[in-house]
N, C-alpha and C positions, 0 to 999 in steps of 0.2 A: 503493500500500500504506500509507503512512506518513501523511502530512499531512491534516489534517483540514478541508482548504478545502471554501468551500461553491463552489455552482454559482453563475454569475450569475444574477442574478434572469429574466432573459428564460427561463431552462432553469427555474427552480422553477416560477416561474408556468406552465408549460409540461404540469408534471409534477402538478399536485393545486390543490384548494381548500382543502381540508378534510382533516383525519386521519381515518381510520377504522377500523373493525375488521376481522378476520377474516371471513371470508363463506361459510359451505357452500354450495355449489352442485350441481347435476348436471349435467356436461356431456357429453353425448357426442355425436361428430360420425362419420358413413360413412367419410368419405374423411379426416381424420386419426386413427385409432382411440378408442380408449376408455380415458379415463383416472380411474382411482379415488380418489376423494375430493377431485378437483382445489380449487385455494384461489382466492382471488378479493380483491379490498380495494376499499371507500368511493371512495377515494382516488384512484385511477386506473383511468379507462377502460378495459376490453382492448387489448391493440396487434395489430390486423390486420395482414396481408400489405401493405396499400397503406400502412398507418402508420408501416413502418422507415423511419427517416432513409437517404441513402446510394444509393448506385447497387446494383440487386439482381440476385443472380449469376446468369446467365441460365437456370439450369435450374429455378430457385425458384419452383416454384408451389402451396405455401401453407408455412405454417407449421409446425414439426413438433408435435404432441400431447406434453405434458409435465406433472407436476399443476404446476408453479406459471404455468404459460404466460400465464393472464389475469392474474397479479399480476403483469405487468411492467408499469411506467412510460414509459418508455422502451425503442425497440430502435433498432437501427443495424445498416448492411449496413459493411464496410469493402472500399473501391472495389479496393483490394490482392487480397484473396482470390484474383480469377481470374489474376491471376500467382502463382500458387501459392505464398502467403503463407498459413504456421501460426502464429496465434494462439498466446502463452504468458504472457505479462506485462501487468498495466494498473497505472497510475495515472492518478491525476485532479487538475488543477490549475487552478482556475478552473472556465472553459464549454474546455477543452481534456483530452482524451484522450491518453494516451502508450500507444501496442499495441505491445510487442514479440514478437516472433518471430522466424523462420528460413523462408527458402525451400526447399521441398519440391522435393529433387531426386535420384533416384538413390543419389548416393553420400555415405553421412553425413558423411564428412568434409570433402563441401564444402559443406553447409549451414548458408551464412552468416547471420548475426545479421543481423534487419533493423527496422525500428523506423516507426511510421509515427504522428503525430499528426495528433488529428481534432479536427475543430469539430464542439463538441456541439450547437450551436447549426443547423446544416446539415446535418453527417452528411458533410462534405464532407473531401480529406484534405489536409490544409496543407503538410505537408511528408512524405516517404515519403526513407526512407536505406536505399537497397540492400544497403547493406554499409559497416564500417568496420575500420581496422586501429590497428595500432602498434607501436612496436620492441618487443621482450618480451623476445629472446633473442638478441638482437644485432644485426647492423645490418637485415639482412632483415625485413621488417613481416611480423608476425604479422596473418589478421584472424579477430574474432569469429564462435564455432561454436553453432549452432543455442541461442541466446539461451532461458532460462529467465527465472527469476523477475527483477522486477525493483524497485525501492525510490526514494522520492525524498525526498530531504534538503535540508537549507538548502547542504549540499557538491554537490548535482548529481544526477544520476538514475542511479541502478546498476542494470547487468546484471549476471548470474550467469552463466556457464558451467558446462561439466565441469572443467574445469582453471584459468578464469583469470577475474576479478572486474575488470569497468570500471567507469569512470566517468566520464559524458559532460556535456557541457552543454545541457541543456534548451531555451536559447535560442541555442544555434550550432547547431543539427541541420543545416542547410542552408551548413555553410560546413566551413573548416580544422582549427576549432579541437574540432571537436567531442569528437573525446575529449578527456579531461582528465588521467586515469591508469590504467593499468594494472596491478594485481597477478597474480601467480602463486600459484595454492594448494596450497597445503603438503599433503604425506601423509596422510589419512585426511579430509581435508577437499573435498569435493562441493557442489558449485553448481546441483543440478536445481532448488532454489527459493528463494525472500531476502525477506528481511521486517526494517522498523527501525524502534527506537520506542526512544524514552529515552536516542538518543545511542550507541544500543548498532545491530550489525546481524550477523542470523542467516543463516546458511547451510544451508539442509536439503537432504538426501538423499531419493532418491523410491524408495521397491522398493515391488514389486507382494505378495508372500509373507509379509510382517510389515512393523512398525514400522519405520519410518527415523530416522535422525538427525540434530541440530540443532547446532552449535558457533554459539556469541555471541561478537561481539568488541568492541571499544570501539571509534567513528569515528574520536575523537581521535589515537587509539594507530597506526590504518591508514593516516590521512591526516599521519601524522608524515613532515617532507622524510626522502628518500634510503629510503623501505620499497617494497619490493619484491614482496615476497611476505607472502602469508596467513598465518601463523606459526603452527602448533595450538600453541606451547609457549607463545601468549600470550594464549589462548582466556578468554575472562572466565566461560562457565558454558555445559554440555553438557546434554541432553535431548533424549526423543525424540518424533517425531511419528507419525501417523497413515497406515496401509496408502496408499499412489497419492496421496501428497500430492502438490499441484498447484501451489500457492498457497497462501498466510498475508496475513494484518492484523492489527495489533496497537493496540487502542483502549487507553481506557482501563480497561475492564473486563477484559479479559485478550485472548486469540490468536482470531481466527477462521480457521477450514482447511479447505478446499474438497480434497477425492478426487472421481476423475471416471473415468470410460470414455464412451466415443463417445453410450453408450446412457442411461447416471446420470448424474446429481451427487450428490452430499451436503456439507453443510458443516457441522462441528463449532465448535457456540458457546462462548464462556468457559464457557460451566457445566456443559460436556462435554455437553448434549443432539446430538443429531444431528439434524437433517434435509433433507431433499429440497431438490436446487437443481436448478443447468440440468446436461443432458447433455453432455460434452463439456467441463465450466468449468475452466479452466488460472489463475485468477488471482481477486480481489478485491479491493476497496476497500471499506472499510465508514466512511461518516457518519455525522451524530446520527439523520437521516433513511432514507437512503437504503443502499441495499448492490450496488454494480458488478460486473458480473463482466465476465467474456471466455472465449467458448467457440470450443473448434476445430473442431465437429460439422460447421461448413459448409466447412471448409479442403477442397482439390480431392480428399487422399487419402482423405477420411472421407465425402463426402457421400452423403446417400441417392439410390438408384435410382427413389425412386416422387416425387420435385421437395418431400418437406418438410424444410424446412431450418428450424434454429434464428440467428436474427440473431448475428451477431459478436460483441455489445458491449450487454450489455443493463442497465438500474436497477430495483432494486423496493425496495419499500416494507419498513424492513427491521424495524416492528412483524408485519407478515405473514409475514416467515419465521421470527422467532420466537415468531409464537403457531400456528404451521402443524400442530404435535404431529410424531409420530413417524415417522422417516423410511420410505417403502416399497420406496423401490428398495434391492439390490442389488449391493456390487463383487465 
């Protein structure tokens, strides 16, 4: 969400030669339907079915029809999915991937947070963390419930929850120390999504019915020794966001917000235009270049019946989503 690192160079040169422009095209295919005014870019090749990086989930056979679908740069399958692994969280550090999510199981209250880093470079997955815990409420380990948004700072890479805000370390995924801290959130304060930029980090609410909301807090102030908890009473500035928010980023120019269902996306620019992204997208990262997402469409609960699936973890060219014009789908 946060950090503005580029890719390694082996992943740029990977991804374009050249900048280019928007591209009308007409595409329409039998067997993945028909999509109106789909977009296209200079810049990168379309990504086929045999193009995703990654091990591909074995019902997948082709791609789902979407209008931005030939402007991706990059896609990636995540080898996780078929252990019933939902997609919710990305950031991007280096030619490295951070996907957080929760295991799809029955009963919400045991769907643990789980977190899996990829080599962008391979598609391959470096480390996968089934679950973690921590004291929270006394000596019995709490562990993390079905992982939302998540953030990464020069303090470490935060998950959100419903009730409780961690903080892990990026580079102990695969060991002891990997949490770092744990808070508890205060009364009125909700973790469906997190976004930080300026030293400051946001907490938003997701309803389906209207607008949700956002509490800002200062890192300084949360990463103070001996806090424990979220504090709304030492909130630095309150505001709301947008219907089925998913996911935020916060550039330099202002917030980008992705809302989704299984079947849309859309993502709302700093300038408040709206448009069309991937179906199913829970998260984003936006560069000078580039704009990440991460979608659940392909997670085991959501897939389609007729084998088109949308890749996990995909890049595009993020002049093309902002000259794309007005959104057409849908929440």
């Amino acid at each position: 969400m946060v950090p503005r690192s580029r890719l390694s160079l082996r992943v740029l040169t990977a991804l374009a030669l050249t900048l280019g422009a928007v591209v009308a095209v007409t595409w329409s295919r039998p067997d993945d339907g028909e999509v109106v005014d789909p977009v296209a870019s200079r810049r990168c090749a379309p990504v086929a079915l045999d193009d995703v990086q990654g091990p591909r989930p074995s019902e997948a056979t082709r791609l789902r029809a979407y209008r931005l679908r030939n402007a991706a740069c990059s896609a990636y399958w995540i080898a996780e999915l078929e252990r019933d692994f939902v997609p919710q969280g990305l950031n991007i550090r280096g030619d490295r991937a951070f996907v957080s999510g929760y295991v799809r199981v029955p009963k919400i209250s045991e769907r643990a947070c789980q977190l899996v880093e990829v080599d962008l470079a391979t598609g391959r997955t470096v480390t996968f963390v089934p679950r973690w815990e921590a004291k929270v409420y006394g000596d019995r380990p709490t562990y993390c419930r079905h992982g939302g948004g998540t953030a990464l700072t020069r303090d470490g890479l935060w998950v959100a929850e419903a009730e409780r805000l961690w903080l892990l370390d990026p580079d102990a995924l695969d060991t002891a120390d990997l949490v770092k801290r744990v808070w508890r959130l205060g009364e009125g304060i909700k973790g469906s999504t997190l976004g930080a930029h300026g030293g400051q980090l946001g907490l938003a609410s997701y309803r389906v019915g209207g607008r949700g909301r956002i509490a800002t807090f200062d890192i300084a102030d949360l990463v103070r020794p001996g806090v424990t908890v979220v504090d709304p009473a030492r909130v630095a500035s309150r505001g709301r966001v947008p219907a089925r928010l998913q996911g935020l980023d916060v550039t330099a120019d202002g917030a980008w917000r992705v809302s989704s269902r299984i079947t849309c996306g859309l993502v709302k620019l700093p300038d408040g235009e709206v448009r069309d992204f991937v179906p199913g997208a829970e998260d984003l990262v936006v560069t000078d270049d580039l704009v990440w997402t991460v979608s659940e469409a392909s997670a085991t609960p959501y897939r389609s019946d007729d084998g088109a699936f949308v890749p996990a973890l995909l890049a595009f060219e993020r002049s093309v989503i902002e000259g794309s014009g007005p959104a057409t789908c849908g929440l």
